[in-house]
N, C-alpha and C positions, 0 to 999 in steps of 0.2 A: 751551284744548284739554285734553280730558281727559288722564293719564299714559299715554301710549304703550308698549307692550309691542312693541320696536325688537328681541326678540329673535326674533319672530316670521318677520324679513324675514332674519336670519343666519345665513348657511351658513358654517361654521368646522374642516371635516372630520371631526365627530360623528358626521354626519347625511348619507345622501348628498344629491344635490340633481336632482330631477326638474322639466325646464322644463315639461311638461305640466300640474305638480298646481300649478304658481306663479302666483298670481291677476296679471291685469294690472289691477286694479280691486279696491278696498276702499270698506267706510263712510267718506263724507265725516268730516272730523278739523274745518269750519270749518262755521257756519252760514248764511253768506253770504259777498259780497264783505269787505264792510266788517270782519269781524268774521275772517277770512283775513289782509287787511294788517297787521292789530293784533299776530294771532300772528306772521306773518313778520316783524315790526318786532322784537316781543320775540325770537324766534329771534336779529336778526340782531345786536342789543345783546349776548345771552351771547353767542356765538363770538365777537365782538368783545373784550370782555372776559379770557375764554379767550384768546383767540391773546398779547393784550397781556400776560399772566401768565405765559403761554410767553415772550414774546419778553425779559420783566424776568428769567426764571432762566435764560434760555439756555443748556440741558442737550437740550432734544431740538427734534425739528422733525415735522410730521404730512404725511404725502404722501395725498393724494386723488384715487385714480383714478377717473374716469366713464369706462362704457362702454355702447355701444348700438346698436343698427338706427337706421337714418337717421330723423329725425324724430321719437327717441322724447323729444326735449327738455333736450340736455345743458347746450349754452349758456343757454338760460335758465334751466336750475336753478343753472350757475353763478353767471348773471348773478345772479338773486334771492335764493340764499342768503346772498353773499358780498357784498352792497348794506350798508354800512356796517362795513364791518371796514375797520381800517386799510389802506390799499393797500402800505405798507411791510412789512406783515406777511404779503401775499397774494402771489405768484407763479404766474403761469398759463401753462401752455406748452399748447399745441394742435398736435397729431400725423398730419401729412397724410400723402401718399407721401411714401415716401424718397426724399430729394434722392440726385445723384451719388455725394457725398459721404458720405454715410449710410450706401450703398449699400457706400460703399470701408471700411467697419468691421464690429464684428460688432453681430448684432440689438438686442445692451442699451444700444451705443456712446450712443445718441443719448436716450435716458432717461436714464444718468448723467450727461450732461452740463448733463440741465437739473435737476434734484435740490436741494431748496430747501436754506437754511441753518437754522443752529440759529434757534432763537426764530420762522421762518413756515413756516407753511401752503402747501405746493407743490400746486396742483392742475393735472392731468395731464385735458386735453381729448381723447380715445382715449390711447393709451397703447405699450408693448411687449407689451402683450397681440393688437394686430393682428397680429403677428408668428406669431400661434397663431392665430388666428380665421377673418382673411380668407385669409390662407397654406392652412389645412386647408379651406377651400370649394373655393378657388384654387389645389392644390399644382402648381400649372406656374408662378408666379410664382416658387417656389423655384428651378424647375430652367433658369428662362429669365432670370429678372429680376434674382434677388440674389448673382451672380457668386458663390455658394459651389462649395468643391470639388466634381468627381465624386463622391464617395468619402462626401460629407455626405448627397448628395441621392440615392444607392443604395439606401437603406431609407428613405424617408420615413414612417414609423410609428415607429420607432426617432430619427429626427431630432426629432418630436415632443416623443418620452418625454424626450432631452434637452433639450427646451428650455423642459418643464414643470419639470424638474429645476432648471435656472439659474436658471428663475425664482422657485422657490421659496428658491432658496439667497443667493441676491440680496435678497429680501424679510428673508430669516432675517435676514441680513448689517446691512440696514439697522436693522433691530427690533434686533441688540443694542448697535448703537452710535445710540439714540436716537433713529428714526425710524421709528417704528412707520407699517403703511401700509394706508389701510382704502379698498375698494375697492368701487364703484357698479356692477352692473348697472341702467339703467332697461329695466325689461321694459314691453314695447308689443303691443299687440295687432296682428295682422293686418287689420283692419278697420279700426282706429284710424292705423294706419298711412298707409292708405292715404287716408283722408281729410285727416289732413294736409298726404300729398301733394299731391292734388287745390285742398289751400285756398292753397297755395303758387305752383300755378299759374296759377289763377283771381285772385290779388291781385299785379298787379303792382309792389306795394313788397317783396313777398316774390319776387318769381321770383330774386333772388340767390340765395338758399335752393337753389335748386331745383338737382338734376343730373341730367343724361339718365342716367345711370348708375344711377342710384337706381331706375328701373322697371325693368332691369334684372335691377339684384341680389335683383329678389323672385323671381324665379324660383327662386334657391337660397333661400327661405326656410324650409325645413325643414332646406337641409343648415347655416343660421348656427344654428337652434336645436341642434341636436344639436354643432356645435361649442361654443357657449356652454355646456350642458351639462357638457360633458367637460372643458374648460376651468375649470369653479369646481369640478369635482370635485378634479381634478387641481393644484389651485392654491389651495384654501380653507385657512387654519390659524387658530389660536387665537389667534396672535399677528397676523395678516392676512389678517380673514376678509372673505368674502363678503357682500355686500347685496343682496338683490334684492328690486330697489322697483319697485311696481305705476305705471305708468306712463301708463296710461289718463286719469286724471284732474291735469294737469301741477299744479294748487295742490297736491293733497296729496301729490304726489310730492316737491314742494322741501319740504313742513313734515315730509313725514318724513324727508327727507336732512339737516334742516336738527334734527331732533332728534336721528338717531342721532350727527352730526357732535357736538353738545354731550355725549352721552354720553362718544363716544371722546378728548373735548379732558378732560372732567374723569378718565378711566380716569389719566393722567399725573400724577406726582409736582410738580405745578407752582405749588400754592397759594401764598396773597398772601405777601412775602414779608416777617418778622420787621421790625415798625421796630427802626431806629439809634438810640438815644434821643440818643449819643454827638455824633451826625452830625446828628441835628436840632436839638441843644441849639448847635452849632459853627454851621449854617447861621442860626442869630436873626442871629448877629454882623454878618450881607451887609446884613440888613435897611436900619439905617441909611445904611449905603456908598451901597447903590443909592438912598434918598431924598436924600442928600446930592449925587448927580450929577446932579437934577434941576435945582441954585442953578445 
């Protein structure tokens, strides 16, 4: 795969971010099948690598958020990018509705408590970012569903603004204690959407897939764009920027989640670390022990 220009897809609050001029479709990155699994093999080798170099200095940890319109192929980018990393070093939480429970704390309760350790890679299947997304389609979910005060859900524009604020400050928070957090939009076409839906229901090993719900919520499909939007506008920094990856064609959507992800693992102070000459010269001594417990 030629060298990818990953900066292309980052929004990081320089620059604003219009979902309109954002391609859901680029130049194939692979020349065929064959020659597709080669690159994702080698992809999945460095992050593997990486994470293991994280996990030997244990000083920091990377949180990984995916987000998306139904269909635009989160699971299987996770599933494909992250095919051969350690599973000790990998943590996936997946973000449905708010249980009862969930419901009984505030919006970020249930994100920090899934929040990886030092040395892996926490990847977040939807996120706290619903909390602004589906919320601002849906503001009656606010003022029916998440038992917040009167008083929170009086200005909902203003409830907003706050909760772009936490979340940045939350982000910030993690980034200086060593958790820097880079985050996925997969952008999907309208069209493309809809024919996945369609192949979902027509294959019934896919109909789990499927939610009546999902036809739907295309009705609001101009008002999730213009959330999305305002959302990475409002939310993009230098320290925890935005991606937004063309989603139309799902191989080269994971080879470029799966480059930029190598980018952000080597941005870390994490290289191999210094031999012990001390400690390797002490470890010969086991040598014999351990062949002697073979008599």
């Amino acid at each position: 795969m030629k060298d990818l220009d990953t900066d292309r897809f980052r929004y990081d609050g320089d620059k604003p971010f219009k979902i309109k001029k954002a391609p859901t479709k680029v130049d194939d990155l692979y020349e065929d099948d064959v020659h597709y699994q080669a690159l994702l093999r080698q992809q999945a080798e460095e992050i593997d690598k990486w994470q293991e170099r994280m996990y030997i200095h244990n000083h920091y940890g990377l949180i990984v958020v995916f987000q998306a319109l139904d269909a635009a192929g989160k699971d299987g980018t996770i599933q494909h990018v992250f095919t051969g990393t350690n599973p000790v070093g990998v943590h996936i939480s997946s973000f449905k509705r708010p249980t009862d429970q969930e419901l009984d704390h505030d919006f970020l309760w249930r994100s920090w408590r899934d929040l990886p350790e030092r040395g892996t890679i926490g990847i977040f299947n939807r996120s706290y970012y619903e909390e602004v997304l589906v919320t601002k389609v849906h503001p009656e979910i606010l003022t029916q569903s998440q038992r917040l005060p009167e008083k929170a859900t009086a200005d909902i524009d203003k409830l907003f603004k706050q909760r772009f604020e936490a979340i940045r400050d939350m982000e910030k928070y993690l980034y200086r204690n060593g958790f820097p957090t880079v985050k996925f939009y997969l952008h999907i076409s309208k069209k493309e959407q809809a024919d996945r839906l369609i192949a979902r229901i027509q294959d019934p090993e896919k109909n789990w897939k499927f939610e009546e719900g999902d036809v739907k919520e295309r009705d609001f499909w101009d008002d999730y764009q213009d959330a999305y939007e305002t959302c990475i506008n409002e939310t993009a920094t230098d320290n925890s920027p935005w991606y937004v990856i063309p989603a139309d064609d799902k191989k080269n959507m994971r080879l470029i989640v799966g480059s930029i992800l190598i980018d952000e693992l080597k941005k870390l102070p994490i290289a191999d670390p210094a031999p012990d000459e001390a400690r390797f010269k002490e470890l010969q001594k086991l040598i014999p022990v351990i062949q002697k417990q073979n008599n």
